[in-house]
C-alpha distance (Angstrom), angle and dihedral (degrees) to the residues before:
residue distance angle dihedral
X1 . . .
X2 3.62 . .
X3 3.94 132.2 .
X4 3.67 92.5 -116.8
X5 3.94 97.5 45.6
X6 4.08 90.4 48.3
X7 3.77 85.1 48.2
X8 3.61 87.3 53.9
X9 3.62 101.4 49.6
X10 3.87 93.7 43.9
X11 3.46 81.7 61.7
X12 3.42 98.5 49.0
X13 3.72 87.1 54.8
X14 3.44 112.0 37.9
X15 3.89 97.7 25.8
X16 4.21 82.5 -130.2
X17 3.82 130.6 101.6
X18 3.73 117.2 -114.4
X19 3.56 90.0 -108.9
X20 3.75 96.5 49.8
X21 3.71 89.3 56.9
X22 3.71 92.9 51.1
X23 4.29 95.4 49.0
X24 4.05 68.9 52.8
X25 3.14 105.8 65.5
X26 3.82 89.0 25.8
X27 4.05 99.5 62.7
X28 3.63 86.3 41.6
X29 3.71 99.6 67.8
X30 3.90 88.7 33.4
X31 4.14 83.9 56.9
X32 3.65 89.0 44.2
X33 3.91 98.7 49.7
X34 3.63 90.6 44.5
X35 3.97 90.2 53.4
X36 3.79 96.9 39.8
X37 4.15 114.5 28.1
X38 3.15 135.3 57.4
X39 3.32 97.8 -125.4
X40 3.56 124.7 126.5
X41 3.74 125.0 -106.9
X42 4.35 83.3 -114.3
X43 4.11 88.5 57.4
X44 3.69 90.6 41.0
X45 3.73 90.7 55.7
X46 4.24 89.4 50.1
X47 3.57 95.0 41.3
X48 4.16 82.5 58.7
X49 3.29 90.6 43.5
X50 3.44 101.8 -116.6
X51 4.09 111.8 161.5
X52 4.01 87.2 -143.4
X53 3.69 155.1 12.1
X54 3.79 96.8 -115.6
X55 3.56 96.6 50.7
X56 3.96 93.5 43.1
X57 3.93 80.6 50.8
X58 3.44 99.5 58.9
X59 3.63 95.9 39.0
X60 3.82 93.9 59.0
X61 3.84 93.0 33.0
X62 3.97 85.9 59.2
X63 3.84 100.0 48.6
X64 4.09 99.5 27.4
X65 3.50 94.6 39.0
X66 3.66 106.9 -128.6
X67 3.82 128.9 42.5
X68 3.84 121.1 -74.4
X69 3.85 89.1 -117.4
X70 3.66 91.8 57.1
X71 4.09 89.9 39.7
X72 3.87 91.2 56.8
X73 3.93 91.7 47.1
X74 3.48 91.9 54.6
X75 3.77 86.8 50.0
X76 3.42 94.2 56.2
X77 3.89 94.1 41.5
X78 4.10 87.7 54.9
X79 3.95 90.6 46.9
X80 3.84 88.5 68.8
């Protein structure tokens, strides 16, 4: 099966591109380890194998909305 024809039946299925799925999936467990760990956002980014901060950034700027420094200070502001 081809790239292009799997792409095309995922698609069909799910009504989402491959890659849509996977920034899915992707911003989820970003979301989640920035709610629940206490890992910071620099280990976050690794652990999603990100190859830097900028890119990681954008990325979760782009689906979230805001950056994931500003994300996890507005955690911490709600958590009081």
């Amino acid at each position: 099966m081809s790239r292009k024809h799997l792409s095309r039946i995922v698609k069909e299925v799910t009504g989402k591109t491959p890659k849509a799925i996977i920034e899915e999936i992707v911003i989820s467990k970003a979301v989640i380890l920035l709610n629940v760990s206490s890992l910071s956002i620099k280990d976050v980014m690794v652990e999603l194998n990100f190859s830097d901060f900028g890119t990681f950034s954008k990325f979760f700027k782009n689906m979230v909305g805001k950056s994931p420094l500003l994300y996890r200070k507005q955690l911490d502001k709600n958590e009081f």
